[in-house]
mmCIF file as gemmi writes it, N, C-alpha and C atoms, coordinates in Angstrom:
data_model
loop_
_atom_site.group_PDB
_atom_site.id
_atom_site.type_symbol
_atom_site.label_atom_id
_atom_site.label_alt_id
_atom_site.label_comp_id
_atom_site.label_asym_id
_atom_site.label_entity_id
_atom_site.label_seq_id
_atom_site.pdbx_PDB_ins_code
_atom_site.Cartn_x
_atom_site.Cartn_y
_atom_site.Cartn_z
_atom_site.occupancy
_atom_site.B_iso_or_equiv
_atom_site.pdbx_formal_charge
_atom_site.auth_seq_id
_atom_site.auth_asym_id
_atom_site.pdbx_PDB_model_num
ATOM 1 N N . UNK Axp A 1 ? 0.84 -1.183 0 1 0 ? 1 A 1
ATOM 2 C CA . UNK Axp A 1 ? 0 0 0 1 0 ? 1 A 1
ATOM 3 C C . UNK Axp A 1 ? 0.886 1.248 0 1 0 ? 1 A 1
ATOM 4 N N . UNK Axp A 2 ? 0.062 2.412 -0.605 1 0 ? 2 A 1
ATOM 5 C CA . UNK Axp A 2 ? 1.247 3.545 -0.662 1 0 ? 2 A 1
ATOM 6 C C . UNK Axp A 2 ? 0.67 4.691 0.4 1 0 ? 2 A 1
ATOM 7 N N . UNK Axp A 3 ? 1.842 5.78 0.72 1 0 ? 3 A 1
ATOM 8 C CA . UNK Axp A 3 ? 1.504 6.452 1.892 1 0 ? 3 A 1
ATOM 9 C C . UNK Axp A 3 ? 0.053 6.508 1.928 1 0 ? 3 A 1
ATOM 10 N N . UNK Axp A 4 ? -0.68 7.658 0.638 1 0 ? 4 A 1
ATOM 11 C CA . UNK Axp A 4 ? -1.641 7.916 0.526 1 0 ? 4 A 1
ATOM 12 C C . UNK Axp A 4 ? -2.824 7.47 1.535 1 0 ? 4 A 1
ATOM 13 N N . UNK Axp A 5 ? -2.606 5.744 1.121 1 0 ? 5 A 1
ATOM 14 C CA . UNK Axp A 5 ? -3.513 4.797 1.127 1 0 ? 5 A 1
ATOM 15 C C . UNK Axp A 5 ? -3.382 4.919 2.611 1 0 ? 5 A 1
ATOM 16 N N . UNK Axp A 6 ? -2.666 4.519 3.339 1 0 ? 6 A 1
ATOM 17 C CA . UNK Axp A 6 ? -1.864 4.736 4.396 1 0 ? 6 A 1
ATOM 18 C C . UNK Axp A 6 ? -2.823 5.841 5.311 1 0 ? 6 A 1
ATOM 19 N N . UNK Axp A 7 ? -2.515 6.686 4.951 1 0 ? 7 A 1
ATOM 20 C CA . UNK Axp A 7 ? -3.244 8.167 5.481 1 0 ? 7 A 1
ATOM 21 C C . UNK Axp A 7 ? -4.554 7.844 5.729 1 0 ? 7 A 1
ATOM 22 N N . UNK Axp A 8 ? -5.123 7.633 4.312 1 0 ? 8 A 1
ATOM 23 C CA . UNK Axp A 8 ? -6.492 7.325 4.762 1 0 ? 8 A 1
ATOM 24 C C . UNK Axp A 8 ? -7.672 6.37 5.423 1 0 ? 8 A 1
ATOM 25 N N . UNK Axp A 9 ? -6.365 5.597 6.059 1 0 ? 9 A 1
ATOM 26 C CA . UNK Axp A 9 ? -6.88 4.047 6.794 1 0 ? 9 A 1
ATOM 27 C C . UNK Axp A 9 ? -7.002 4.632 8.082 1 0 ? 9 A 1
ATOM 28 N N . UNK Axp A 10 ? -5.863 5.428 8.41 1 0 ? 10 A 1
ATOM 29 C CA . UNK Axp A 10 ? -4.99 5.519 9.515 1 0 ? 10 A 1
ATOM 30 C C . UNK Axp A 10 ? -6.293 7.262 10.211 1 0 ? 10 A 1
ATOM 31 N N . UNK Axp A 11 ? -6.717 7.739 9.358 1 0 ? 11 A 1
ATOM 32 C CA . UNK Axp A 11 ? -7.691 9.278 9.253 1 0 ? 11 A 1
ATOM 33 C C . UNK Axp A 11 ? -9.301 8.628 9.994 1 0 ? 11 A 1
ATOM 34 N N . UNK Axp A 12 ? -9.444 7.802 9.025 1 0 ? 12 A 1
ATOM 35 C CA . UNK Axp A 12 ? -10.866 6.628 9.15 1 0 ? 12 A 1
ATOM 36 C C . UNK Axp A 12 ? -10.499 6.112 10.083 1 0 ? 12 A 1
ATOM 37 N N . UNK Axp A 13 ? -9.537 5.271 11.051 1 0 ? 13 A 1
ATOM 38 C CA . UNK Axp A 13 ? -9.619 4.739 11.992 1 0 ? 13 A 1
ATOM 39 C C . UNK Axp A 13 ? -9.321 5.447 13.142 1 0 ? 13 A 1
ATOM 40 N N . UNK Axp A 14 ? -9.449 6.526 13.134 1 0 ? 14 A 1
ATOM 41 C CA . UNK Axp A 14 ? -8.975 7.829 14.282 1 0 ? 14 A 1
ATOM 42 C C . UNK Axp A 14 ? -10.479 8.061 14.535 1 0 ? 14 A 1
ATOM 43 N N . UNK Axp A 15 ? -11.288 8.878 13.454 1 0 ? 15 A 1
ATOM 44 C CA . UNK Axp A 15 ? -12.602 9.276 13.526 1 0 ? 15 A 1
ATOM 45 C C . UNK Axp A 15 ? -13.3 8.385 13.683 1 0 ? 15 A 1
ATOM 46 N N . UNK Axp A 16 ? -13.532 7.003 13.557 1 0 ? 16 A 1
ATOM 47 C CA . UNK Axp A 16 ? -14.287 6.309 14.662 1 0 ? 16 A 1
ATOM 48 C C . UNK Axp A 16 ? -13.897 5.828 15.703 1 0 ? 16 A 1
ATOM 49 N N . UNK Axp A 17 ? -13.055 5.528 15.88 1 0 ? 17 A 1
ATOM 50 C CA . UNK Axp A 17 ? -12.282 5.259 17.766 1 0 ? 17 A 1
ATOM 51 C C . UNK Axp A 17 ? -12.9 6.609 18.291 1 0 ? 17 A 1
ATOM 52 N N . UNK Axp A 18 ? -11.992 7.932 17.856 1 0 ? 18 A 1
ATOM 53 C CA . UNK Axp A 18 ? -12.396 8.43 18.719 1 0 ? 18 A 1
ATOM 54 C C . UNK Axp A 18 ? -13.707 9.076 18.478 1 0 ? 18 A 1
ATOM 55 N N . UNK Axp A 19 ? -14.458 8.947 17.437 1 0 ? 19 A 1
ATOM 56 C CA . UNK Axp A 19 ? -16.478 9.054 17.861 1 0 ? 19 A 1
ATOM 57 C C . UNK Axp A 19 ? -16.795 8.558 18.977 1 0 ? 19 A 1
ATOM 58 N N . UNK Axp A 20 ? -16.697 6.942 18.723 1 0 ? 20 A 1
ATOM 59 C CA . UNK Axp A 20 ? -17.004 6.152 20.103 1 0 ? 20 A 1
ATOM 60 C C . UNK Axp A 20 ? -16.236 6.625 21.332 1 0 ? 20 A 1
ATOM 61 N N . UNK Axp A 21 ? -15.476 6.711 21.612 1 0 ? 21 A 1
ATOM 62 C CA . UNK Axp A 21 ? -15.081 7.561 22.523 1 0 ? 21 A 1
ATOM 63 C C . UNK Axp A 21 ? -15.707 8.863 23.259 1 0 ? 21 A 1
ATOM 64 N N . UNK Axp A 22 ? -15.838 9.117 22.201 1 0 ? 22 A 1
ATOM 65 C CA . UNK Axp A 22 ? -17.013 10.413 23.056 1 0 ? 22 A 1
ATOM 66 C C . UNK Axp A 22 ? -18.281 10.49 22.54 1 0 ? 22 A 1
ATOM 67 N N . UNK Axp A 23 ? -18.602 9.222 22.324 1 0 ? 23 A 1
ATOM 68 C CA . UNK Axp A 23 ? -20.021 8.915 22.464 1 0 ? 23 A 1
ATOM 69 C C . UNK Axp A 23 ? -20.227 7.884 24.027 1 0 ? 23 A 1
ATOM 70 N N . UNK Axp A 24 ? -19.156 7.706 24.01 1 0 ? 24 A 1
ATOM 71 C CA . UNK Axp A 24 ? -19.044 6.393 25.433 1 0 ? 24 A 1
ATOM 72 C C . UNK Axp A 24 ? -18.211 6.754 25.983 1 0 ? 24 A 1
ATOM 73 N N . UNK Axp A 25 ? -17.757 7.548 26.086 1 0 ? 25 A 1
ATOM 74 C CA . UNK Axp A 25 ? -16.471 7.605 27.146 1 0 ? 25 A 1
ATOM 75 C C . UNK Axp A 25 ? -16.746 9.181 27.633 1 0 ? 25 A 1
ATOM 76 N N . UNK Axp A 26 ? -15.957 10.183 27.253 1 0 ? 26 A 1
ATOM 77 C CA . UNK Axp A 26 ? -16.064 11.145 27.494 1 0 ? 26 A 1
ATOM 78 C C . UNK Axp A 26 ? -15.81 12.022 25.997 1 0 ? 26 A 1
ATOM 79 N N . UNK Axp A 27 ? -16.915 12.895 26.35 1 0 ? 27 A 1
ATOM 80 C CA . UNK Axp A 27 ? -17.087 14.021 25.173 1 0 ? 27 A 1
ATOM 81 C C . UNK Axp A 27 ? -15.971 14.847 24.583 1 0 ? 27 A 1
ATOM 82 N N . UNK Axp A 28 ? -14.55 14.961 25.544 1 0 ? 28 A 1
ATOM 83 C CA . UNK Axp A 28 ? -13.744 15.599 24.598 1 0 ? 28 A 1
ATOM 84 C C . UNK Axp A 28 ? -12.773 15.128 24.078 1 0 ? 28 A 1
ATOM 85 N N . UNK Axp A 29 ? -13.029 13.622 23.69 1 0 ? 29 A 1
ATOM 86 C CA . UNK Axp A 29 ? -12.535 12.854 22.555 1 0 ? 29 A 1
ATOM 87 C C . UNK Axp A 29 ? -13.052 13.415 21.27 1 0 ? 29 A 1
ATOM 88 N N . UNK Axp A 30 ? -13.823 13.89 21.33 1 0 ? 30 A 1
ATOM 89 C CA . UNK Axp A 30 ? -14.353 14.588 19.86 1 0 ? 30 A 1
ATOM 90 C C . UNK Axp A 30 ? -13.688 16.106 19.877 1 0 ? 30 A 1
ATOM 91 N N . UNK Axp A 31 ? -12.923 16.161 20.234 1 0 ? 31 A 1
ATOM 92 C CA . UNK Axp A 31 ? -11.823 17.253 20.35 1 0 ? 31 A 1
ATOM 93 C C . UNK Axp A 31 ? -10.733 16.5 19.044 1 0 ? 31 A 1
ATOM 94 N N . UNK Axp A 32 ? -10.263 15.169 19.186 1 0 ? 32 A 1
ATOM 95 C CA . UNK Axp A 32 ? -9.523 14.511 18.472 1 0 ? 32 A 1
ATOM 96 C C . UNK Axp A 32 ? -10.322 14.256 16.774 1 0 ? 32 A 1
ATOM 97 N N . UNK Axp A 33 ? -11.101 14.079 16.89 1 0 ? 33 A 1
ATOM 98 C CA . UNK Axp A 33 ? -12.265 14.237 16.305 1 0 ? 33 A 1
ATOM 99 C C . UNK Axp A 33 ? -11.89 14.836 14.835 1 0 ? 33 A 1
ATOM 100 N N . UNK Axp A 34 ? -12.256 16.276 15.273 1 0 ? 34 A 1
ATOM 101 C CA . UNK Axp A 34 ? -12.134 17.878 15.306 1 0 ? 34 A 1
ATOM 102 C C . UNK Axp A 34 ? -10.15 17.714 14.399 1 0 ? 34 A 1
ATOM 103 N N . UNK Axp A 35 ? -9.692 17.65 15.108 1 0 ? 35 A 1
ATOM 104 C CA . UNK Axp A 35 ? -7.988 17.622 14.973 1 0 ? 35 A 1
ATOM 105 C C . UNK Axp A 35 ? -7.725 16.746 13.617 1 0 ? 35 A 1
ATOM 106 N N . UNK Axp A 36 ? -8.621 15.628 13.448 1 0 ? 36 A 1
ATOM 107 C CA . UNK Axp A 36 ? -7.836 14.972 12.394 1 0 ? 36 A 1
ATOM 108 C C . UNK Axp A 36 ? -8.72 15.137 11.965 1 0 ? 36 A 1
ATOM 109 N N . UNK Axp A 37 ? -10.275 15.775 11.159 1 0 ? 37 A 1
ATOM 110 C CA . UNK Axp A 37 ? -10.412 16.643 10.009 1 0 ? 37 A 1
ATOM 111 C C . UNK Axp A 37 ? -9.834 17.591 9.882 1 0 ? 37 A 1
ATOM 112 N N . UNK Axp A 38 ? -9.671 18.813 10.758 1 0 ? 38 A 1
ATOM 113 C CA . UNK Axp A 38 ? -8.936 19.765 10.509 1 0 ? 38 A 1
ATOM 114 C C . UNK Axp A 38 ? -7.132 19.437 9.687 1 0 ? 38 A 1
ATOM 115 N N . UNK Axp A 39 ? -6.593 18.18 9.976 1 0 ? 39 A 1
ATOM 116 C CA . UNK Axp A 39 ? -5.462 17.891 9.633 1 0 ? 39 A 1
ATOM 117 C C . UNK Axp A 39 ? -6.046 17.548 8.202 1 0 ? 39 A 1
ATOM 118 N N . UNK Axp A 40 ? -6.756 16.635 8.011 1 0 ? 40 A 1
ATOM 119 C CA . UNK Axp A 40 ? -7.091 16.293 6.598 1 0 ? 40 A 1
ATOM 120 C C . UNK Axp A 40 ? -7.442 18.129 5.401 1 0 ? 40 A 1
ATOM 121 N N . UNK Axp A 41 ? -7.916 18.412 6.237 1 0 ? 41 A 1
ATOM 122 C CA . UNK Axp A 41 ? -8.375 19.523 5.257 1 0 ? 41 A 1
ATOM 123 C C . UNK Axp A 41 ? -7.201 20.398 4.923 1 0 ? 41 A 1
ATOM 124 N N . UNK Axp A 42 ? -6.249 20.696 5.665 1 0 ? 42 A 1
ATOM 125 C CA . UNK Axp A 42 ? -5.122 21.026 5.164 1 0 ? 42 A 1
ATOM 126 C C . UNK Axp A 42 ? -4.355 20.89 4.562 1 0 ? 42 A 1
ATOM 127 N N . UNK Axp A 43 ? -4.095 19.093 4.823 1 0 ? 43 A 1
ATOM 128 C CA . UNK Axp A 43 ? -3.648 18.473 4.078 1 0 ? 43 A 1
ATOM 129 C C . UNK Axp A 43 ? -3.875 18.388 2.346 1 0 ? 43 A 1
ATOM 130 N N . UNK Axp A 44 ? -4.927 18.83 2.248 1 0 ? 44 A 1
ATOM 131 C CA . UNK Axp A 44 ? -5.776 19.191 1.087 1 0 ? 44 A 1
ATOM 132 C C . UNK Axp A 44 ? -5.292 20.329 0.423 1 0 ? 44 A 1
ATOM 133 N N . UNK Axp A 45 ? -5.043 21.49 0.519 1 0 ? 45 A 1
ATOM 134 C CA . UNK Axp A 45 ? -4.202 22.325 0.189 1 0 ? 45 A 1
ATOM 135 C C . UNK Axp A 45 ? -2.864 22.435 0.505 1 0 ? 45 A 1
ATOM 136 N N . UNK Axp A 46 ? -2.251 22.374 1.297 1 0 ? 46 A 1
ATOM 137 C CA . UNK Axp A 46 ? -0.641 22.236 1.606 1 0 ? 46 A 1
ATOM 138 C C . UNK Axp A 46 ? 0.226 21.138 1.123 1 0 ? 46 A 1
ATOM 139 N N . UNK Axp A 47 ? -0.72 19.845 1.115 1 0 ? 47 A 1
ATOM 140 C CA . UNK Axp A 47 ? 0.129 18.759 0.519 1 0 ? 47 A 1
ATOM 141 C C . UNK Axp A 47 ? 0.674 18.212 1.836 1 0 ? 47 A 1
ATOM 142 N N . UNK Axp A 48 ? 0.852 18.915 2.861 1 0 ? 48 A 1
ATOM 143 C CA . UNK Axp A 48 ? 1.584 18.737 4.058 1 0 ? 48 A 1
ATOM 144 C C . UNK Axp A 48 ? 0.67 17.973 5.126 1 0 ? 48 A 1
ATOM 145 N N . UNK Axp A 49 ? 1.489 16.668 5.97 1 0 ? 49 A 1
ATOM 146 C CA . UNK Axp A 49 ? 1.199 15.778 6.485 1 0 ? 49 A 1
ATOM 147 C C . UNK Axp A 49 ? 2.113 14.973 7.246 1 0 ? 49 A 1
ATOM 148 N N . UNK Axp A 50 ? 1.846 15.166 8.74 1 0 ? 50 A 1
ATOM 149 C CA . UNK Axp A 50 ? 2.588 14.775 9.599 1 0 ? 50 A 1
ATOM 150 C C . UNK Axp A 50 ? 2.87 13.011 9.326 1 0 ? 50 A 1
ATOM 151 N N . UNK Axp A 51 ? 1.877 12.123 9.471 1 0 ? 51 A 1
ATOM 152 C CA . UNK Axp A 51 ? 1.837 10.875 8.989 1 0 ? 51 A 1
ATOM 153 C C . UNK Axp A 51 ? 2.714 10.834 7.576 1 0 ? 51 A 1
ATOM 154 N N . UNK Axp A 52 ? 2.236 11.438 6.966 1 0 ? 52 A 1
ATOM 155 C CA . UNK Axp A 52 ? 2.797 10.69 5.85 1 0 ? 52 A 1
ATOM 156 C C . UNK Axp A 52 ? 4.511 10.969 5.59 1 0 ? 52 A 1
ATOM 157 N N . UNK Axp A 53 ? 4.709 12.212 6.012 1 0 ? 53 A 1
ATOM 158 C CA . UNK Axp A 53 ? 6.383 12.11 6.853 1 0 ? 53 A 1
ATOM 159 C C . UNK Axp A 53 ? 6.694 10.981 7.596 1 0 ? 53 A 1
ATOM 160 N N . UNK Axp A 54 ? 6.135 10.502 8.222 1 0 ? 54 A 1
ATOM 161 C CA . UNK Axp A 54 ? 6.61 9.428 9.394 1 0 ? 54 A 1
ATOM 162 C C . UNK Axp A 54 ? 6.203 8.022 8.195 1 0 ? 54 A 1
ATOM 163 N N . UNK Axp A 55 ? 5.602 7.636 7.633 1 0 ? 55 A 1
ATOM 164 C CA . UNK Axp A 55 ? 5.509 6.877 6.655 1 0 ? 55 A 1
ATOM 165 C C . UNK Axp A 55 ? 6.362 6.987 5.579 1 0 ? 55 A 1
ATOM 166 N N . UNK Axp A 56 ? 6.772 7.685 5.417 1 0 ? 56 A 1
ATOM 167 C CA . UNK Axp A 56 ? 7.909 8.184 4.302 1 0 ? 56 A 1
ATOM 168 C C . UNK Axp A 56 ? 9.29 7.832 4.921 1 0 ? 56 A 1
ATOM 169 N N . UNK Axp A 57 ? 9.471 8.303 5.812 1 0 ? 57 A 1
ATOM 170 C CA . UNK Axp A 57 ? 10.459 7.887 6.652 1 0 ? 57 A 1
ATOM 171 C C . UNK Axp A 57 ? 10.988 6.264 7.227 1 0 ? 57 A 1
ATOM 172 N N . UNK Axp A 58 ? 9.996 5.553 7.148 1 0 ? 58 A 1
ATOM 173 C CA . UNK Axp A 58 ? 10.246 4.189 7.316 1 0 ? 58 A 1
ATOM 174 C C . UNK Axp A 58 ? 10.49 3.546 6.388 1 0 ? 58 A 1
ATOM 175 N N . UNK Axp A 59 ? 9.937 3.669 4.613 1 0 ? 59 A 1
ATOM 176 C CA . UNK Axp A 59 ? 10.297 3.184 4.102 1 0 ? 59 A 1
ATOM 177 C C . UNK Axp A 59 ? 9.138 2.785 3.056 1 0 ? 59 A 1
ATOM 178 N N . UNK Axp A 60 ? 7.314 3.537 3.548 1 0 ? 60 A 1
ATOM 179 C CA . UNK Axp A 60 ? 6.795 3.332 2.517 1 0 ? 60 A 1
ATOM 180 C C . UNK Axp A 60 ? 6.381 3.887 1.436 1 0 ? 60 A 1
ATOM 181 N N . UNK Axp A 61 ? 6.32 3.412 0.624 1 0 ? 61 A 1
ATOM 182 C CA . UNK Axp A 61 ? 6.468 3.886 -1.384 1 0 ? 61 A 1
ATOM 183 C C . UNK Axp A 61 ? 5.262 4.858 -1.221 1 0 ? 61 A 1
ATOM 184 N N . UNK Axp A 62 ? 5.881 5.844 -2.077 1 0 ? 62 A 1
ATOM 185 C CA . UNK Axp A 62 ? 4.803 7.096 -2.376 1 0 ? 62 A 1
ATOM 186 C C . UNK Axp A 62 ? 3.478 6.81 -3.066 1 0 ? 62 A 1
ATOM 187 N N . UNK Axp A 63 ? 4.518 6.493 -4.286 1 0 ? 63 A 1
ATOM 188 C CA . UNK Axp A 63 ? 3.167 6.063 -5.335 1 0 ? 63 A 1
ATOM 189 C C . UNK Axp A 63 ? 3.279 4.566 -6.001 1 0 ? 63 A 1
């Protein structure tokens, strides 16, 4: 799989952990929520992405 792909497993499995989380746990898990759309949407214009640095860095293929 390439970063990309990567990103968006890793985006999707943030926003439901932490939904449930502050649907069951405590409410300002949706603070985290909040954080990794806001990261995605940037990511959207900047190109720039903490993950996918750290994925890049280990060794997985761009494209």
């Amino acid at each position: 799989m390439t970063v990309e792909r990567w990103v968006r497993v890793f985006a999707g499995l943030f926003v439901v952990v932490s939904t449930l989380l502050g649907l069951f746990h405590n409410k300002w898990w949706f603070a985290f929520t909040i954080f990794v759309g806001l990261n995605l949407f940037q990511y959207g214009f900047t190109n720039f992405c903490p993950l996918a640095k750290i994925l890049k860095a280990i060794g997985i293929k761009e494209q």
